[in-house]
SERO-4910 file (N, C-alpha, C, O; in steps of 0.05 Angstrom, whole numbers):
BEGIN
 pado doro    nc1    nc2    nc3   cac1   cac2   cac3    cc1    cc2    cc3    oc1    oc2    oc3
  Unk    A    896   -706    570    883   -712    545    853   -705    546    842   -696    526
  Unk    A    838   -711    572    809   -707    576    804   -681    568    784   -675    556
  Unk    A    821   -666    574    823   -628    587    824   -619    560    814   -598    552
  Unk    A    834   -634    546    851   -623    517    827   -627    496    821   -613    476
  Unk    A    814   -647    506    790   -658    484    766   -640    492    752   -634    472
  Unk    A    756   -628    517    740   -610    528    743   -583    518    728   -564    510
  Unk    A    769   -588    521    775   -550    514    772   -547    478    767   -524    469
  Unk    A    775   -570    460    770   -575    437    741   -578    429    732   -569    408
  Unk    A    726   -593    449    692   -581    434    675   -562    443    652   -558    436
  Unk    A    692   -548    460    679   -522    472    689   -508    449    672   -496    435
  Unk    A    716   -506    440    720   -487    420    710   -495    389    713   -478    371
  Unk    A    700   -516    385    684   -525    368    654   -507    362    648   -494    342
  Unk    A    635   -512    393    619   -506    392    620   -480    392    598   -472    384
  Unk    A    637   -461    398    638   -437    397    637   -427    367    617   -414    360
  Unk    A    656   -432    349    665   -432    319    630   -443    304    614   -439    286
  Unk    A    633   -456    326    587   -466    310    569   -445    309    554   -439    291
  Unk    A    571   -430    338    556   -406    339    559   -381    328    544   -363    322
  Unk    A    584   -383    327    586   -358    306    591   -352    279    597   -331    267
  Unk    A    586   -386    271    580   -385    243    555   -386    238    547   -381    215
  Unk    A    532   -394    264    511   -393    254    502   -365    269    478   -361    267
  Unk    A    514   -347    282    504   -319    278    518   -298    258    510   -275    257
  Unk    A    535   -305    245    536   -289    218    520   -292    196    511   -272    185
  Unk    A    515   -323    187    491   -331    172    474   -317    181    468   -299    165
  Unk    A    464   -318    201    436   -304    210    429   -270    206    408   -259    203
  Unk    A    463   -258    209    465   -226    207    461   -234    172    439   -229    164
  Unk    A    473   -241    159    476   -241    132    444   -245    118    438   -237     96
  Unk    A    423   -261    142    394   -263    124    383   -234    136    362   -227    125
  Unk    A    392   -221    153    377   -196    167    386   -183    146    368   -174    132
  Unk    A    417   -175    134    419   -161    121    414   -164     88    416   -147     71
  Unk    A    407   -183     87    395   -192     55    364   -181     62    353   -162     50
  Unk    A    353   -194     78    324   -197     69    314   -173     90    290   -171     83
  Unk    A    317   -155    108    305   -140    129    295   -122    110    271   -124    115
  Unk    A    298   -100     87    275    -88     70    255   -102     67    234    -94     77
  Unk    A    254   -130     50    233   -147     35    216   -147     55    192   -147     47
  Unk    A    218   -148     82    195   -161    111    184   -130    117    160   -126    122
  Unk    A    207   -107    115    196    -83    122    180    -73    100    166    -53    106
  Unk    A    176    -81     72    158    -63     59    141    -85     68    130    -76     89
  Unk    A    133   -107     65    111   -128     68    102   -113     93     85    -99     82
  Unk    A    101   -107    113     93   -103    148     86    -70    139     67    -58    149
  Unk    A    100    -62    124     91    -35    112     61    -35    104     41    -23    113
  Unk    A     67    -56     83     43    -52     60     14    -62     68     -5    -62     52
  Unk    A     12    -71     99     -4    -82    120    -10    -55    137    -34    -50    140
  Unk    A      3    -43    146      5    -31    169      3      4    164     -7     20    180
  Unk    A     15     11    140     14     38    138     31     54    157     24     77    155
  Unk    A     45     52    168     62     65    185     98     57    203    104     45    223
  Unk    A    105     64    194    135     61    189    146     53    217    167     40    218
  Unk    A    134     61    244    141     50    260    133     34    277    143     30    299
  Unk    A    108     20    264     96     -6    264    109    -28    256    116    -48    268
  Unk    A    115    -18    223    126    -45    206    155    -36    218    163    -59    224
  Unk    A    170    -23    224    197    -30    243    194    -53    263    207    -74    263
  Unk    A    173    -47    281    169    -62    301    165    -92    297    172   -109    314
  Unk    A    151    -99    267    143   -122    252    165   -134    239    166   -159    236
  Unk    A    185   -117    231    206   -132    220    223   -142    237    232   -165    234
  Unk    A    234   -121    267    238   -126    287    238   -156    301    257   -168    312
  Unk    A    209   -163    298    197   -181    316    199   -208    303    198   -229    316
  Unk    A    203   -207    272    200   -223    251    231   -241    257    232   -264    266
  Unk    A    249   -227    252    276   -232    258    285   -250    288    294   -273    292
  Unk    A    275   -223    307    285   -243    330    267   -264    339    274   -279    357
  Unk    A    243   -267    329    228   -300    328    245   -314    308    255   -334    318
  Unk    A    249   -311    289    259   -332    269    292   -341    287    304   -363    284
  Unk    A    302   -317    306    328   -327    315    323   -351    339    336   -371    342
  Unk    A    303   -343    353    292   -348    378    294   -382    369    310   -397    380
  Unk    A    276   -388    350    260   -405    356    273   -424    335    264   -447    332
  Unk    A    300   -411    316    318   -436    309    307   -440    274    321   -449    256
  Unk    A    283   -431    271    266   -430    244    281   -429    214    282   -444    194
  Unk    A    297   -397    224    310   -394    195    326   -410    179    332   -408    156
  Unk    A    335   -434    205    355   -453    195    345   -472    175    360   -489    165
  Unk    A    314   -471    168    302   -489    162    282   -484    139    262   -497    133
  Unk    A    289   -466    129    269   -453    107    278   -463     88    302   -466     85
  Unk    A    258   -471     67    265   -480     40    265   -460     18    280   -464     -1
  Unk    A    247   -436     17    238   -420      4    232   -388     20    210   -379     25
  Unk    A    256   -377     25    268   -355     49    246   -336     48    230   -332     66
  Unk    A    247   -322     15    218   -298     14    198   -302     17    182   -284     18
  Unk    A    192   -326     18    164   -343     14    152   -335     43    132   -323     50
  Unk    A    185   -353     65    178   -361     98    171   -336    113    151   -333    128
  Unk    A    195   -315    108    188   -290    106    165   -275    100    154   -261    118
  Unk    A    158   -275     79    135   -252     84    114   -267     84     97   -255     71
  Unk    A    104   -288     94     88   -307    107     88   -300    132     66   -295    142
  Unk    A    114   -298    149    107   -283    168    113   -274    184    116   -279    208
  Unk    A    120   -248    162    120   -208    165     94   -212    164     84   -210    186
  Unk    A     74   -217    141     53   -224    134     29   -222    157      9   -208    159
  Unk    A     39   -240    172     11   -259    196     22   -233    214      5   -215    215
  Unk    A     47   -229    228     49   -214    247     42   -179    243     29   -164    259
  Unk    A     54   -172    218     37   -144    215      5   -147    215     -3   -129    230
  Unk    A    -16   -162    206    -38   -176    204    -52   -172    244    -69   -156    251
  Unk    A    -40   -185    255    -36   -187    283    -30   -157    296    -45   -155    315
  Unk    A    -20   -141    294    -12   -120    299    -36    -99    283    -29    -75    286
  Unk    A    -58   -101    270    -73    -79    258    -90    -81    287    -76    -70    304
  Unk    A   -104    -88    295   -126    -75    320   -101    -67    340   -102    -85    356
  Unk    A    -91    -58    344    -70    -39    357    -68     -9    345    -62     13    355
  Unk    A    -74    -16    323    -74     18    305    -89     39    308    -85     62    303
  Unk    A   -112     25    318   -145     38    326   -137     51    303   -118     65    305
  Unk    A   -151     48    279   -159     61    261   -142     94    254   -153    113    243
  Unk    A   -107     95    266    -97    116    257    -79    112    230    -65     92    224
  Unk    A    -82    135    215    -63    132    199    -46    148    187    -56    169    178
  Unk    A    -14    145    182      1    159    176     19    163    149     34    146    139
  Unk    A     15    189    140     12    192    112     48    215    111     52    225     88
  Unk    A     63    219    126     75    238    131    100    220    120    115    232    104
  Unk    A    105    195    125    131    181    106    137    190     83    160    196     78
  Unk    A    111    194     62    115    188     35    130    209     26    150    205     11
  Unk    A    123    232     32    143    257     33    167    261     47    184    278     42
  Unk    A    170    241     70    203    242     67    216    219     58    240    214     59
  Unk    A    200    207     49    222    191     22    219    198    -12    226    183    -31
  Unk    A    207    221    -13    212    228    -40    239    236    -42    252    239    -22
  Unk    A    248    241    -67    269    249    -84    279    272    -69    261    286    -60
  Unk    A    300    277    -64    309    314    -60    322    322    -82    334    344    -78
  Unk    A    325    313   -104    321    331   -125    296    348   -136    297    366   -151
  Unk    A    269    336   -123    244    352   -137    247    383   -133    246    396   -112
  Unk    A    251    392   -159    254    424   -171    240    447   -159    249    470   -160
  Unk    A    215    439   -148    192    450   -142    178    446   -103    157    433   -102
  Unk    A    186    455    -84    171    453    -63    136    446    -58    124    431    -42
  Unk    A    127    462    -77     93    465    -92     92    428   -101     83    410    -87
  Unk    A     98    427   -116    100    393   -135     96    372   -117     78    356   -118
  Unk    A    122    374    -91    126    362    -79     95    359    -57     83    339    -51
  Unk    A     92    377    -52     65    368    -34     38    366    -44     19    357    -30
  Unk    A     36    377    -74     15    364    -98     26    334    -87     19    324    -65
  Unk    A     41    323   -103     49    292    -97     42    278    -83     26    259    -85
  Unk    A     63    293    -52     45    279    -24     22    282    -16     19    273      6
  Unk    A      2    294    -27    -30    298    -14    -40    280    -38    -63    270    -34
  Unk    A    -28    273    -63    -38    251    -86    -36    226    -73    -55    212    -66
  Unk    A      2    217    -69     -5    203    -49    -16    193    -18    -17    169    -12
  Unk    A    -20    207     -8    -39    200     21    -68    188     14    -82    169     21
  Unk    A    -67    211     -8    -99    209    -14   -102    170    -26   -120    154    -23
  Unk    A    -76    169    -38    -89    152    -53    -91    120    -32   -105    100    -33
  Unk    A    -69    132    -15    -69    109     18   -101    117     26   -118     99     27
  Unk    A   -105    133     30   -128    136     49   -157    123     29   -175    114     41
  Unk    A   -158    124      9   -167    108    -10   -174     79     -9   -195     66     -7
  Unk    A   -147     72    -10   -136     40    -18   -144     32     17   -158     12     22
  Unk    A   -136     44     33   -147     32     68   -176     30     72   -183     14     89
  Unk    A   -197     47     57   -223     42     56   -239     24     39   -263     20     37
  Unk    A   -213     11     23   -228    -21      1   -237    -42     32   -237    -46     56
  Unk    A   -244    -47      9   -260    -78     29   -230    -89     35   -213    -82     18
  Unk    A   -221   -105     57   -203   -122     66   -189   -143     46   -165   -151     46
  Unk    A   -208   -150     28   -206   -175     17   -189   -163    -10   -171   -175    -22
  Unk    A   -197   -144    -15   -192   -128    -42   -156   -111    -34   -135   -111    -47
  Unk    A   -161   -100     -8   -133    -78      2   -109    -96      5    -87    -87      0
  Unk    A   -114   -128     16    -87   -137     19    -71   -135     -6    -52   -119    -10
  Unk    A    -84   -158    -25    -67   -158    -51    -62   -138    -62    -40   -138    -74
  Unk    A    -76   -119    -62    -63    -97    -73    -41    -85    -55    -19    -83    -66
  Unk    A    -44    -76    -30    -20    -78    -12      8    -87    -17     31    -80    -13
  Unk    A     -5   -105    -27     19   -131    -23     35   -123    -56     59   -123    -59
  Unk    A     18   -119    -72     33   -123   -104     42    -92   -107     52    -85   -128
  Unk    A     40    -71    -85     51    -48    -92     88    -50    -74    105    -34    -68
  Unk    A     84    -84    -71    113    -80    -56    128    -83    -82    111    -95    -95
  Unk    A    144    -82    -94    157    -80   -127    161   -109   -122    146   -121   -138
  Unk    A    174   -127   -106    177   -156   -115    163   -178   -107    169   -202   -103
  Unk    A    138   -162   -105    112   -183    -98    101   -198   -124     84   -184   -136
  Unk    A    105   -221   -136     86   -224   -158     63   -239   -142     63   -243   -118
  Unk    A     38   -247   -165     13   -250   -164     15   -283   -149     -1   -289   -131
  Unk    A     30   -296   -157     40   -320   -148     53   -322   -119     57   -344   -109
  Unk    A     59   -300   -109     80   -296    -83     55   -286    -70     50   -300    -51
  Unk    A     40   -267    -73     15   -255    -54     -5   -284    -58    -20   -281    -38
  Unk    A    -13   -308    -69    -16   -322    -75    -23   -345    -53    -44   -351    -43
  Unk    A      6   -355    -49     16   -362    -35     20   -361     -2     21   -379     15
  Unk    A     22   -329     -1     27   -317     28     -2   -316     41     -6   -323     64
  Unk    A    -22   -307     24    -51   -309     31    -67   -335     29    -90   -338     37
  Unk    A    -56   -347     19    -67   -380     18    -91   -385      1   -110   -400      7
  Unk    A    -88   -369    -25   -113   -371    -40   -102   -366    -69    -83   -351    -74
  Unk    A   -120   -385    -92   -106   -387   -112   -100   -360   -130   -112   -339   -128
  Unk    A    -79   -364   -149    -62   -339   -157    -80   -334   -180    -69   -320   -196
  Unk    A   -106   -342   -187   -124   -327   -211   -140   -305   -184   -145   -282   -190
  Unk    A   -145   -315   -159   -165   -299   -141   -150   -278   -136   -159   -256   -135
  Unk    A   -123   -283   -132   -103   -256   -120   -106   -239   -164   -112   -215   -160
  Unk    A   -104   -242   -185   -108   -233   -207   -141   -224   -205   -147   -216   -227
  Unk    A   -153   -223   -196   -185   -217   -202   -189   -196   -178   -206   -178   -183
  Unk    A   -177   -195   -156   -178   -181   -123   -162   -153   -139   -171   -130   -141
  Unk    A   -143   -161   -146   -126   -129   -162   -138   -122   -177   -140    -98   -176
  Unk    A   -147   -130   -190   -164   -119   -221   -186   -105   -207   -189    -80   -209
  Unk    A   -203   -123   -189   -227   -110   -177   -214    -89   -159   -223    -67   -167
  Unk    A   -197    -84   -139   -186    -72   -125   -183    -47   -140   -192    -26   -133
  Unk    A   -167    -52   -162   -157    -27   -187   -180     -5   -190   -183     19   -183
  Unk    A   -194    -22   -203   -223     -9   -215   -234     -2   -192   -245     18   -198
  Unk    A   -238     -6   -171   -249      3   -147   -239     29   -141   -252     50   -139
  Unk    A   -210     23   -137   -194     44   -129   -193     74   -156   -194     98   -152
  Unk    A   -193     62   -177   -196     86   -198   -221     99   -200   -225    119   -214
  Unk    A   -242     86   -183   -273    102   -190   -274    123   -165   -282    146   -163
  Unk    A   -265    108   -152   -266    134   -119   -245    154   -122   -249    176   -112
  Unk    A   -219    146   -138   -210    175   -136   -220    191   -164   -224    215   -160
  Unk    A   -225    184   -185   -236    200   -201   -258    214   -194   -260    236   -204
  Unk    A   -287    200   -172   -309    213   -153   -293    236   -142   -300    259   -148
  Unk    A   -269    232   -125   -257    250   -112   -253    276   -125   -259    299   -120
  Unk    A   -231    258   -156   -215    284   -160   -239    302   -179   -232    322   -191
  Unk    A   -268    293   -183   -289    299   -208   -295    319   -185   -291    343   -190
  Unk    A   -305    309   -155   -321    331   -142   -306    355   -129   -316    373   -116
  Unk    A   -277    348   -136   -255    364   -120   -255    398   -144   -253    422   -139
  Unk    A   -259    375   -177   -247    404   -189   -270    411   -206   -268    430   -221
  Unk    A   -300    394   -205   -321    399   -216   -342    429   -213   -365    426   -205
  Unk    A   -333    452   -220   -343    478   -208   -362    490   -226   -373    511   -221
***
């Protein structure tokens, strides 16, 4: 009977663990984009924020965390957030602009278009990476599509009118330097 009751909470605890590592595959596979554009939108380079989403996951497995979140996107890109954050003086100031063109469309009609596009966008990264710090996160952060003003808010720890006034200023910042750009690029 001893043997019988042993061999019963071993197989207990077993049926425990692997219900709580499917839950756990099931939040990697729900939420592992949402952490990778956030670690993205910090980092600029695709196999940084791999490494960030990477790291995000097996801490949250490590350390028992995920079990305990009240507000998943919140806990999450709080910190994708801190750890991409943590990971920029490692970058030494490189940056990589060569993604954005291979995740465009392969329907674009035009080879020519396509690298107008990608030199619009780089430019407009290489841009947005020379705002002041204070100005580049939130905006960073609200070019992830399901970031609202309230969620960058939150994750930066400062109220959601300052994250509304940082974009605005950020915006207008960012629209005066590339119009300088594109004025002295085609001004002849």
């Amino acid at each position: 009977m001893k043997r019988h009751n042993e061999w019963r909470r071993r197989w207990r605890l077993r049926q425990a663990d692997e219900l709580r590592e499917e839950r756990f595959r099931d939040l990697v596979h729900r939420q592992s984009r949402f952490v990778f554009r956030i670690a993205y939108a910090v980092l600029r380079n695709v196999q940084d924020a791999e490494d960030v989403a990477q790291e995000v996951f097996l801490k949250l497995f490590r350390s028992g965390a995920w079990e305990e979140m009240r507000d998943e996107r919140a806990f999450l890109a709080r910190t994708a957030w801190r750890l991409a954050v943590d990971k920029l003086p490692e970058r030494n100031g490189r940056f990589s602009g060569e993604d954005e063109a291979g995740e465009q469309a392969s329907d674009r009609p035009d080879p020519e278009q396509m690298a107008v596009h990608g030199d619009a966008v780089t430019l407009v990264h290489k841009l947005m990476d020379a705002l002041p710090e204070e100005l580049r996160q939130p905006l960073a952060l609200s070019a992830v599509d399901e970031m609202s003003s309230k969620e960058i808010a939150g994750m930066l720890g400062i109220p959601e009118g300052t994250v509304r006034t940082r974009l605005m200023r950020g915006r207008e910042l960012l629209r005066e330097k590339l119009t300088a750009v594109l004025d002295g690029r085609y001004a002849k």
